[in-house]
Biopython code that builds the backbone (N, CA, C, O; Angstrom):
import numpy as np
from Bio.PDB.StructureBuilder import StructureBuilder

atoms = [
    (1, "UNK", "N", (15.128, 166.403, 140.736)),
    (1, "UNK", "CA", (14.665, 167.170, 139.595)),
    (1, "UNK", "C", (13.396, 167.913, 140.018)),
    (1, "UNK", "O", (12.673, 167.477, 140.913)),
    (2, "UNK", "N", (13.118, 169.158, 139.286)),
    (2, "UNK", "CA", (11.998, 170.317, 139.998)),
    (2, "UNK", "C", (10.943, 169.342, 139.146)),
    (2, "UNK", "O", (11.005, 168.897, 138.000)),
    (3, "UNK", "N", (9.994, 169.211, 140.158)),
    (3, "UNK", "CA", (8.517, 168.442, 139.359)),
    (3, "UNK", "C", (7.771, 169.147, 138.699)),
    (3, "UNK", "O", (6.730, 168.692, 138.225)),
    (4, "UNK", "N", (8.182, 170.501, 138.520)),
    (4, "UNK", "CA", (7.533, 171.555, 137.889)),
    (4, "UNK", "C", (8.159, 171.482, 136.324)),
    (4, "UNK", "O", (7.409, 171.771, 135.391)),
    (5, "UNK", "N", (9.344, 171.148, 136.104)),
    (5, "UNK", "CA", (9.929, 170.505, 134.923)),
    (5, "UNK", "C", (9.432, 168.984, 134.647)),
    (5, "UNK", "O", (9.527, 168.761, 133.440)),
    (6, "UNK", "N", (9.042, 168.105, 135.208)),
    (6, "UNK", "CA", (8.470, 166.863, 135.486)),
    (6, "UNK", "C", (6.744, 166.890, 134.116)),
    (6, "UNK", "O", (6.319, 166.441, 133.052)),
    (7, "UNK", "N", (6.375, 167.918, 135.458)),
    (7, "UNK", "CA", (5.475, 168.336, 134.751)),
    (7, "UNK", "C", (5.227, 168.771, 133.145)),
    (7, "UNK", "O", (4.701, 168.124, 132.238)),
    (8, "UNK", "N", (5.826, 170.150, 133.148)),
    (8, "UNK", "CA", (6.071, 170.400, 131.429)),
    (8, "UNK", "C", (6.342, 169.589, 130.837)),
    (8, "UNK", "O", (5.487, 169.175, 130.054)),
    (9, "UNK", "N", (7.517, 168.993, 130.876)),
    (9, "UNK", "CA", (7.930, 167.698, 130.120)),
    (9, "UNK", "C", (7.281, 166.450, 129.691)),
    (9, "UNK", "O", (7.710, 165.679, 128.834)),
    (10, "UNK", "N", (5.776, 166.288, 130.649)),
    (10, "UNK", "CA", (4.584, 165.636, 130.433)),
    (10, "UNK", "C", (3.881, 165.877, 129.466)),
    (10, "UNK", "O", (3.356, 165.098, 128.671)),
    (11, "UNK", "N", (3.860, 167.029, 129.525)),
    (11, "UNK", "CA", (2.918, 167.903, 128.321)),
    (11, "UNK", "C", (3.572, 168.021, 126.766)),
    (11, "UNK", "O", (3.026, 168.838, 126.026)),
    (12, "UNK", "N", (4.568, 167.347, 126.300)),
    (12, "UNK", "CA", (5.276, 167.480, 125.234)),
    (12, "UNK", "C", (4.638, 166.135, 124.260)),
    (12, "UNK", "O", (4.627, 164.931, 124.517)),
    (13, "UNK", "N", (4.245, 166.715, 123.329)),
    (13, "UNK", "CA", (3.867, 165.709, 122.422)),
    (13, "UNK", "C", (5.025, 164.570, 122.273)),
    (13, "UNK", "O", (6.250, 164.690, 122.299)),
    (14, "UNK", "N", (4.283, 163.543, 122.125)),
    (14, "UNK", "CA", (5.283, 161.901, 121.456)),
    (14, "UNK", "C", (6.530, 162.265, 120.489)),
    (14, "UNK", "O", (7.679, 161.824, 120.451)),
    (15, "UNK", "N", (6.092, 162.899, 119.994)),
    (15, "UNK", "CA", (7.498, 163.402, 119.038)),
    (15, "UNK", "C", (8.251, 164.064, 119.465)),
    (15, "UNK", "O", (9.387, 164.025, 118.992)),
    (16, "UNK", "N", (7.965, 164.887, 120.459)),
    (16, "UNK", "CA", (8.938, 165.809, 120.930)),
    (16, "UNK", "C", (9.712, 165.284, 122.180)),
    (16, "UNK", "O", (10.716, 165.700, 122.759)),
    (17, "UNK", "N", (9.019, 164.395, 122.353)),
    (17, "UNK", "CA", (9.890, 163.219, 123.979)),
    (17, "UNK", "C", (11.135, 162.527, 123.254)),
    (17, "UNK", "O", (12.278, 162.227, 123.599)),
    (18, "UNK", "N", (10.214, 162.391, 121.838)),
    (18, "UNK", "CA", (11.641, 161.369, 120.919)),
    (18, "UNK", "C", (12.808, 162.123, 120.524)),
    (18, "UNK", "O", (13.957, 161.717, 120.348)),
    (19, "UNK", "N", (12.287, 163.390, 120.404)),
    (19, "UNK", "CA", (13.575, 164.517, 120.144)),
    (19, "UNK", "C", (14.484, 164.745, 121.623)),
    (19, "UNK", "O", (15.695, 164.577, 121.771)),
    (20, "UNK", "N", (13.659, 165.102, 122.454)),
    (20, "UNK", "CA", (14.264, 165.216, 123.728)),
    (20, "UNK", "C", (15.685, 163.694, 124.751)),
    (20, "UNK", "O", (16.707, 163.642, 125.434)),
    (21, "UNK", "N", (14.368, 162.603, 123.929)),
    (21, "UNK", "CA", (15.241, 161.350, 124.655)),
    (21, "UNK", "C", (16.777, 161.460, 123.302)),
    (21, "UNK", "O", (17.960, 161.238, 123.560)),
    (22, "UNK", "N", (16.330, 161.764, 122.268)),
    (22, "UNK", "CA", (17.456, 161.486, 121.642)),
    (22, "UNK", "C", (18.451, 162.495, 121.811)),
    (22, "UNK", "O", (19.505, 161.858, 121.784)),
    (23, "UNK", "N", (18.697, 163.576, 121.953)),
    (23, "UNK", "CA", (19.255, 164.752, 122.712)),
    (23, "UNK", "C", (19.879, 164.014, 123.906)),
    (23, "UNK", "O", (21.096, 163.847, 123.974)),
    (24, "UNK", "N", (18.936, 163.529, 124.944)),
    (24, "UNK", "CA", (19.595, 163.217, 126.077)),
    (24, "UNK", "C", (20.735, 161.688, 125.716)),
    (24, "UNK", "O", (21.849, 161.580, 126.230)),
    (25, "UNK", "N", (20.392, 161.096, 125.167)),
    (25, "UNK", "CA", (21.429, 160.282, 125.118)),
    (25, "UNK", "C", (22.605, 160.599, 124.186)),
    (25, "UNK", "O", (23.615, 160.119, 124.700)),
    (26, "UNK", "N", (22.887, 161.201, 123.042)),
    (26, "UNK", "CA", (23.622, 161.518, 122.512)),
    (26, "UNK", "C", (24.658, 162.339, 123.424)),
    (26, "UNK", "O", (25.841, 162.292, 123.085)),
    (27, "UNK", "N", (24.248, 163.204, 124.733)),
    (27, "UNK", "CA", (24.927, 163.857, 125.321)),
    (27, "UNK", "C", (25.517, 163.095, 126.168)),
    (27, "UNK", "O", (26.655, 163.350, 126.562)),
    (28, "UNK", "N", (24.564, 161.641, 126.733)),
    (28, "UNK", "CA", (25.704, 160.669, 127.444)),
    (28, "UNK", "C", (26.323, 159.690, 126.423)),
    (28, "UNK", "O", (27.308, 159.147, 126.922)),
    (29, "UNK", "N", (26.139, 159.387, 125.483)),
    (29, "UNK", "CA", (27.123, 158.330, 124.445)),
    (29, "UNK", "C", (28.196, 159.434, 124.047)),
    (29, "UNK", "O", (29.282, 158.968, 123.703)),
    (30, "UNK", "N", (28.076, 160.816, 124.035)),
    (30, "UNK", "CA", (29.166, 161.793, 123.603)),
    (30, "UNK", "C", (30.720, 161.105, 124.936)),
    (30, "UNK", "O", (31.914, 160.815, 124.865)),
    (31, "UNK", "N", (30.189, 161.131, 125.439)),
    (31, "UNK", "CA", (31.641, 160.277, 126.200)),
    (31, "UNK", "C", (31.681, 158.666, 127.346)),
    (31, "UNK", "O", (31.849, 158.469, 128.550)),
    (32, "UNK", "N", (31.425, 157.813, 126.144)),
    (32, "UNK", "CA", (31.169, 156.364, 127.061)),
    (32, "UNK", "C", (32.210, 156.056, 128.351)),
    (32, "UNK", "O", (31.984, 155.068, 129.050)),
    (33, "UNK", "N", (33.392, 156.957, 128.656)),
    (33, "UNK", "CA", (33.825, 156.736, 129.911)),
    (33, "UNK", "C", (33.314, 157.533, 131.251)),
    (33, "UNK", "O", (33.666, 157.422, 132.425)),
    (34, "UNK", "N", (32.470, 158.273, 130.697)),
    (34, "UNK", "CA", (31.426, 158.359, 132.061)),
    (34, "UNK", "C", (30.688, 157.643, 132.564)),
    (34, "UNK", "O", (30.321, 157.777, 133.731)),
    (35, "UNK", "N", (30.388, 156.917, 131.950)),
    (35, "UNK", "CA", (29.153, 155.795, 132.364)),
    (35, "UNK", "C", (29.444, 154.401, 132.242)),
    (35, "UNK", "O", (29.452, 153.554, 131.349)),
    (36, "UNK", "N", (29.779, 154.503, 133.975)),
    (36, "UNK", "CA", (30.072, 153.317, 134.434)),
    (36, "UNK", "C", (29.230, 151.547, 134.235)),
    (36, "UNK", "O", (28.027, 151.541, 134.494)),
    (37, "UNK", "N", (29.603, 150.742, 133.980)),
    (37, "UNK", "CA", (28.946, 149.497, 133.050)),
    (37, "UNK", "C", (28.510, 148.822, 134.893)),
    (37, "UNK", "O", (29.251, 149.006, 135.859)),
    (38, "UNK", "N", (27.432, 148.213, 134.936)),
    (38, "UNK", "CA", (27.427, 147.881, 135.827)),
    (38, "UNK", "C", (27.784, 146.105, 136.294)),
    (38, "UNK", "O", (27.295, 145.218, 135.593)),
    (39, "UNK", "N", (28.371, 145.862, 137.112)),
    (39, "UNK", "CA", (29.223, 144.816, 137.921)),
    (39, "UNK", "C", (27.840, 143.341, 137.055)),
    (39, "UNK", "O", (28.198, 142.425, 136.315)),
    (40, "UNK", "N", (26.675, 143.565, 137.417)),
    (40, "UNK", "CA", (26.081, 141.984, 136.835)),
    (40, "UNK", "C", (26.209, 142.284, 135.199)),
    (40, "UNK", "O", (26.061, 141.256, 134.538)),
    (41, "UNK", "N", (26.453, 143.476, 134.423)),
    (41, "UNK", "CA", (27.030, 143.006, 132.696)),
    (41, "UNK", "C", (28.356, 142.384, 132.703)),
    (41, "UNK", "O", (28.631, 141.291, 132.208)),
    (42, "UNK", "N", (29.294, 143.322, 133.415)),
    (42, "UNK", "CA", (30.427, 142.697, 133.729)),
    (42, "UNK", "C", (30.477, 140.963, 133.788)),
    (42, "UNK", "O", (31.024, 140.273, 132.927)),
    (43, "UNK", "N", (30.036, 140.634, 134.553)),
    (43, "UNK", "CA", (29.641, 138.986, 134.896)),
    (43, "UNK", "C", (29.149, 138.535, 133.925)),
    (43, "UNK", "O", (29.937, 137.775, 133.362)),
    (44, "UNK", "N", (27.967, 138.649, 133.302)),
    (44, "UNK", "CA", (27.403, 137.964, 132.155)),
    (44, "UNK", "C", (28.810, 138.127, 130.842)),
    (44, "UNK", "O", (29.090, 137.098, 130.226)),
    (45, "UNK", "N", (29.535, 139.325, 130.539)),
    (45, "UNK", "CA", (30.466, 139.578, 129.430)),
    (45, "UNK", "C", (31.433, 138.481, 129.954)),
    (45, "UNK", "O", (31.951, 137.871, 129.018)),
    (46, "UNK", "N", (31.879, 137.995, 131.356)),
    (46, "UNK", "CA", (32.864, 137.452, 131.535)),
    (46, "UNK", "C", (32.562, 135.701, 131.123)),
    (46, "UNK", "O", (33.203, 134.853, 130.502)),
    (47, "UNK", "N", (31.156, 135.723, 131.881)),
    (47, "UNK", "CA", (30.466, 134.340, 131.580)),
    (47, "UNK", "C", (30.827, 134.124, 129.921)),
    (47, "UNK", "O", (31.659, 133.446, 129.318)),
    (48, "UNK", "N", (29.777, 135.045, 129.529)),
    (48, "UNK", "CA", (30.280, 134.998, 127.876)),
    (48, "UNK", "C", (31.430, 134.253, 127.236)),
    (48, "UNK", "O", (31.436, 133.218, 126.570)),
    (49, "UNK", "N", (32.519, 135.163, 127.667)),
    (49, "UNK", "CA", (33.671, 135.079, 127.162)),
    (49, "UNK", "C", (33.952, 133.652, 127.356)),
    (49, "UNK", "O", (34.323, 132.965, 126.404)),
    (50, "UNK", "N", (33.781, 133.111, 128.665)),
    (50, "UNK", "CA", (34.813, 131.758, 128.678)),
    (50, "UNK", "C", (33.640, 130.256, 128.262)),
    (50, "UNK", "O", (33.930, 129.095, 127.972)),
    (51, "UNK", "N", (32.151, 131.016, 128.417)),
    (51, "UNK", "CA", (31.935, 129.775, 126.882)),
    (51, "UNK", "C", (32.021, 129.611, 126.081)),
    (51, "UNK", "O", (31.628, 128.585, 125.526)),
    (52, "UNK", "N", (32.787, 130.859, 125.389)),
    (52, "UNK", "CA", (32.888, 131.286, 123.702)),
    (52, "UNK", "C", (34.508, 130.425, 123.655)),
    (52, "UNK", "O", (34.890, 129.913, 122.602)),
    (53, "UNK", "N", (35.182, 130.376, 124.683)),
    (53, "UNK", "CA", (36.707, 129.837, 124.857)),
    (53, "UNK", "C", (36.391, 128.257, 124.877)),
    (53, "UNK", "O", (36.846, 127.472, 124.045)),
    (54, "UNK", "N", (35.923, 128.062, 125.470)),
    (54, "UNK", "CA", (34.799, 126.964, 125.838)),
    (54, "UNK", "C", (34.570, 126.015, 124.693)),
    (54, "UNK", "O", (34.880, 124.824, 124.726)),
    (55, "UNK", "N", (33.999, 126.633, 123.673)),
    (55, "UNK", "CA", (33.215, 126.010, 122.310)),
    (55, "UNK", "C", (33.746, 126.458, 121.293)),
    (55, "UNK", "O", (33.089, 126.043, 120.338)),
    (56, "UNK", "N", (34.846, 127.283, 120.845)),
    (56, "UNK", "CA", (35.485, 127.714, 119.717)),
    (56, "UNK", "C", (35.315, 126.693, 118.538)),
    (56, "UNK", "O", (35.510, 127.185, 117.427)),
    (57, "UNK", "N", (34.983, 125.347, 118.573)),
    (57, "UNK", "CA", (34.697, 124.408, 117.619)),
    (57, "UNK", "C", (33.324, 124.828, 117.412)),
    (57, "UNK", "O", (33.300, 125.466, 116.360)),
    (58, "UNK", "N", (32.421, 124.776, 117.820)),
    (58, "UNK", "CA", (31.131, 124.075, 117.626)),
    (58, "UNK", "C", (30.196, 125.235, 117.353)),
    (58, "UNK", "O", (28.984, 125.268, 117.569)),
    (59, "UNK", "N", (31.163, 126.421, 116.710)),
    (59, "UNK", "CA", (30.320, 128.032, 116.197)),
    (59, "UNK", "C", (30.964, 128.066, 114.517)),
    (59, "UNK", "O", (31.562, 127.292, 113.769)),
    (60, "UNK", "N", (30.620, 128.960, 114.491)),
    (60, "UNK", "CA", (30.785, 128.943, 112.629)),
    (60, "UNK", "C", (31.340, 130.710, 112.835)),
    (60, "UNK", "O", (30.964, 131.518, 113.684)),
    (61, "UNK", "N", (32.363, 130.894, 111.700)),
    (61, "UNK", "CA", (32.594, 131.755, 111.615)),
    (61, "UNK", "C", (31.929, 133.085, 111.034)),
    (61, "UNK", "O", (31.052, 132.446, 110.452)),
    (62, "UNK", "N", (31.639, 134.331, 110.728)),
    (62, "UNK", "CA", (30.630, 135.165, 110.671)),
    (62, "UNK", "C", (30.406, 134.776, 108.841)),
    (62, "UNK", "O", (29.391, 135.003, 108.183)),
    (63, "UNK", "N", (31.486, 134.244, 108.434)),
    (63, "UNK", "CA", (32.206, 134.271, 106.926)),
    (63, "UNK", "C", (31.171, 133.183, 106.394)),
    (63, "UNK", "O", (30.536, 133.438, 105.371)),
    (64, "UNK", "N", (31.021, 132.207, 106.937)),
    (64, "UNK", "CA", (30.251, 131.157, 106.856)),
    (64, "UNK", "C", (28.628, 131.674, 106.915)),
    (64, "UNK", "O", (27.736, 131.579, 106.073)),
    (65, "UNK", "N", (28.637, 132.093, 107.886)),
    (65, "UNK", "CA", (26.966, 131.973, 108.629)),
    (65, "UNK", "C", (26.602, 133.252, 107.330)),
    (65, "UNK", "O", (25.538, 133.109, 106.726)),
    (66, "UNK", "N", (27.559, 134.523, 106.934)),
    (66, "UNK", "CA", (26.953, 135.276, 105.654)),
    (66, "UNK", "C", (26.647, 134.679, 104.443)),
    (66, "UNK", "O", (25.653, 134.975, 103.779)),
    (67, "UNK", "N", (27.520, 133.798, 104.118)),
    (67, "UNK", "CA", (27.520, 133.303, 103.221)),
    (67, "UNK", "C", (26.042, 132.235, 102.679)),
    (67, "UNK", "O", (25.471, 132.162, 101.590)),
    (68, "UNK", "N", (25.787, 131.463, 104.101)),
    (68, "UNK", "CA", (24.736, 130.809, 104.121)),
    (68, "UNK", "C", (23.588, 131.899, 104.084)),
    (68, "UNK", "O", (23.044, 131.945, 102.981)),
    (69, "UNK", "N", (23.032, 132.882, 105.117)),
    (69, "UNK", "CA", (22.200, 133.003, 104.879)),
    (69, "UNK", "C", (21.983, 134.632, 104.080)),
    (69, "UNK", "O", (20.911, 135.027, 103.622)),
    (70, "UNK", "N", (23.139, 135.316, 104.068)),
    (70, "UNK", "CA", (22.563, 136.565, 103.238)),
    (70, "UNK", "C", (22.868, 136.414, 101.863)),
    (70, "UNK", "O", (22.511, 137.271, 101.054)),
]
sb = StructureBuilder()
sb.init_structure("model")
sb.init_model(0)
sb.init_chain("A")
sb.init_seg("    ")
for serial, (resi, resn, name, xyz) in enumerate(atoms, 1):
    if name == "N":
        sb.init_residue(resn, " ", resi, " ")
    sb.init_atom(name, np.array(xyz, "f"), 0.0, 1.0, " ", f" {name:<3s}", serial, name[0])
structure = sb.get_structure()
């Protein structure tokens, strides 16, 4: 990236970085199969998964846990 854009982009008030960052991500969430998930989420989602297989008793359903606390 030109550091001369680096630069300007320094100079943008707090609000306008928040406009800019939100711009920039909306243009990468506009298509989540570009952006590749990386291999250690992968692992943790997989970990996930097979303690959730794991403990299927000993969790409460979402039906429950609303009920209790909202």
């Amino acid at each position: 990236m030109d550091k001369s854009l680096i630069d300007e982009l320094s100079q943008l008030k707090k609000s306008e970085k928040l406009i800019l960052v939100e711009a920039l991500w909306d243009s990468i969430a506009s298509d989540p199969s570009e952006v590749e998930v990386p291999e250690h989420h992968k692992a943790i989602i997989t970990e996930r998964l097979k303690t959730l297989e794991k403990d299927k008793e000993s969790g409460s359903s979402w039906e429950k846990v609303r009920q209790k606390y909202l």
